[in-house]
C-alpha positions as a Python dict, from the first residue, in 0.01 Angstrom:
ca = {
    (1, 'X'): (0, 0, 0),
    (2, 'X'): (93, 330, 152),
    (3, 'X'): (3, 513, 426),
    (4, 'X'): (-128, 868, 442),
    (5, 'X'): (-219, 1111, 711),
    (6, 'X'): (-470, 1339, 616),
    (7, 'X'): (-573, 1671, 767),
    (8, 'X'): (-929, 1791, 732),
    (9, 'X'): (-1004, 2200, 782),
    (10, 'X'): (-1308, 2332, 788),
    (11, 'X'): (-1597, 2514, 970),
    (12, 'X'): (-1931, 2498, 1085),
    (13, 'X'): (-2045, 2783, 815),
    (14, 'X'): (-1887, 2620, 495),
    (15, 'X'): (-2066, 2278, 623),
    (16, 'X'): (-2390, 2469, 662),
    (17, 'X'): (-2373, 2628, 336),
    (18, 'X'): (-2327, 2310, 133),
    (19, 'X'): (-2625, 2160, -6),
    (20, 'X'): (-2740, 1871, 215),
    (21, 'X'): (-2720, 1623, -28),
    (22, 'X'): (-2368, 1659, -120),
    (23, 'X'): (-2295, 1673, 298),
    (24, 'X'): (-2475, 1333, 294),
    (25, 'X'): (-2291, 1147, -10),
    (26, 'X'): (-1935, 1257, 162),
    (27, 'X'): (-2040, 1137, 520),
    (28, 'X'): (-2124, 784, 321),
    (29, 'X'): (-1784, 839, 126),
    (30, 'X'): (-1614, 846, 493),
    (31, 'X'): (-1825, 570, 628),
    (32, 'X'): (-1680, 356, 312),
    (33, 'X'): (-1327, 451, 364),
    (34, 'X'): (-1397, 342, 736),
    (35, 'X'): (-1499, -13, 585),
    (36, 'X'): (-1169, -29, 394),
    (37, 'X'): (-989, 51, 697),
    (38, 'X'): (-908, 405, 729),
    (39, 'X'): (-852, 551, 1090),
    (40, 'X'): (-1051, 866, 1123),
    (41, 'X'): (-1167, 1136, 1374),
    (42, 'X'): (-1284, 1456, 1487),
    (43, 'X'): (-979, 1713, 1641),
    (44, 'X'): (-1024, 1804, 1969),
    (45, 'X'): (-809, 2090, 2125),
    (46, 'X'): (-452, 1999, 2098),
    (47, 'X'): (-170, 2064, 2333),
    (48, 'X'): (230, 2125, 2285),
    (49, 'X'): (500, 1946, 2401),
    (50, 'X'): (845, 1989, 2451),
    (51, 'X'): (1122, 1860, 2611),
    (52, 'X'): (1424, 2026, 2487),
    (53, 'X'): (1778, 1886, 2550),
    (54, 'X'): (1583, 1654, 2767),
    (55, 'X'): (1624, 1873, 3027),
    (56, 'X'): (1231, 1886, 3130),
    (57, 'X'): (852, 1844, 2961),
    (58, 'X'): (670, 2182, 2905),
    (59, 'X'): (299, 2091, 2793),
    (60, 'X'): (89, 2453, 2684),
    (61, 'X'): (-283, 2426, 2541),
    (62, 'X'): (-346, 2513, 2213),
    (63, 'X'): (-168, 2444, 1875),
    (64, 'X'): (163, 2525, 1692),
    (65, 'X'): (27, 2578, 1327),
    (66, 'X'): (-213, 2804, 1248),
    (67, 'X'): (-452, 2835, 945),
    (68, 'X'): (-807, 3049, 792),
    (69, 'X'): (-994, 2744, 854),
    (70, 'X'): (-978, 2574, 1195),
    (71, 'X'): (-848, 2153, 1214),
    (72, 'X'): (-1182, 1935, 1189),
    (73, 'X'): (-1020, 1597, 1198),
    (74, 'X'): (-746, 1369, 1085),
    (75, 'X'): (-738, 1033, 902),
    (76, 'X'): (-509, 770, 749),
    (77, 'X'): (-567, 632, 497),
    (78, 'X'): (-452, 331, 273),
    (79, 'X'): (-369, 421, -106),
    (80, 'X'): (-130, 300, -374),
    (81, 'X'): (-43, 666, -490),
    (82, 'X'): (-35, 996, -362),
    (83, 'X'): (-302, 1084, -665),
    (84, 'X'): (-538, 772, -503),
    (85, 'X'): (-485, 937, -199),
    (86, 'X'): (-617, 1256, -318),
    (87, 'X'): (-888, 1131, -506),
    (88, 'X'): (-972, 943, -209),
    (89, 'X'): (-983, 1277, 16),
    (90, 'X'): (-1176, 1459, -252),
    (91, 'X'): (-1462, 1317, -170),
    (92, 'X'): (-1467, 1342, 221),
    (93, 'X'): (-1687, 1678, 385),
    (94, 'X'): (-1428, 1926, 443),
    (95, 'X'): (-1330, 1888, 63),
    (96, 'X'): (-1656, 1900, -26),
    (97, 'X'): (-1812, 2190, 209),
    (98, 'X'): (-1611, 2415, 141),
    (99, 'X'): (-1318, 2329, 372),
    (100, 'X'): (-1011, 2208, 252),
    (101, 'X'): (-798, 1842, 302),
    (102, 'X'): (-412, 1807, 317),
    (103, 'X'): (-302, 1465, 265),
    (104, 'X'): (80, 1390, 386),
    (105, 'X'): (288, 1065, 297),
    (106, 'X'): (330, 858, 600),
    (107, 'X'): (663, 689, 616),
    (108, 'X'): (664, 471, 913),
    (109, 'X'): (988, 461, 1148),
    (110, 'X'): (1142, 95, 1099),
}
């Protein structure tokens, strides 16, 4: 099987605005992929690091990318296909309340 990261975006007023009942079914969704071994969690403020040439770390709060919708969390995920993958994510809360999911082929370093 493959590996996938995924990256959940979303806010608080998308999530509010989505009926409660669909919020529900895609928290049980998550809880499911969590059974069938998925890594997943909420983002918490990021930093940046560098170290260029070597020559000395730099850390600085906040993050690189930037986006309409803020990070809400990150998973990986376990799928034969990039389209299981995404069918997989479709179902999760940001892609349901009104957020939006990126999912990104993992190729592990040997």
């Amino acid at each position: 099987m493959a590996k996938f990261v995924t990256i959940g975006y979303g806010d608080q007023d998308g999530y509010d605005r989505t009926d409660a009942a669909v919020r529900n079914e895609a928290h049980a969704h998550d809880a499911r992929l969590l059974e069938y071994g998925a890594v997943t969690g909420i983002a918490g403020s990021p930093v940046q690091v560098r170290n260029h040439d070597g020559a000395g770390m730099t850390v600085e709060g906040g993050s690189f990318m930037s986006s309409a919708l803020p990070v809400a969390g990150f998973s990986i995920i376990e799928a034969a296909t990039i389209e299981e993958a995404v069918e997989l994510v479709s179902k999760t809360p940001c892609a349901v309340a009104q957020g939006v999911v990126e999912v990104w082929p993992l190729q592990e370093s040997p």
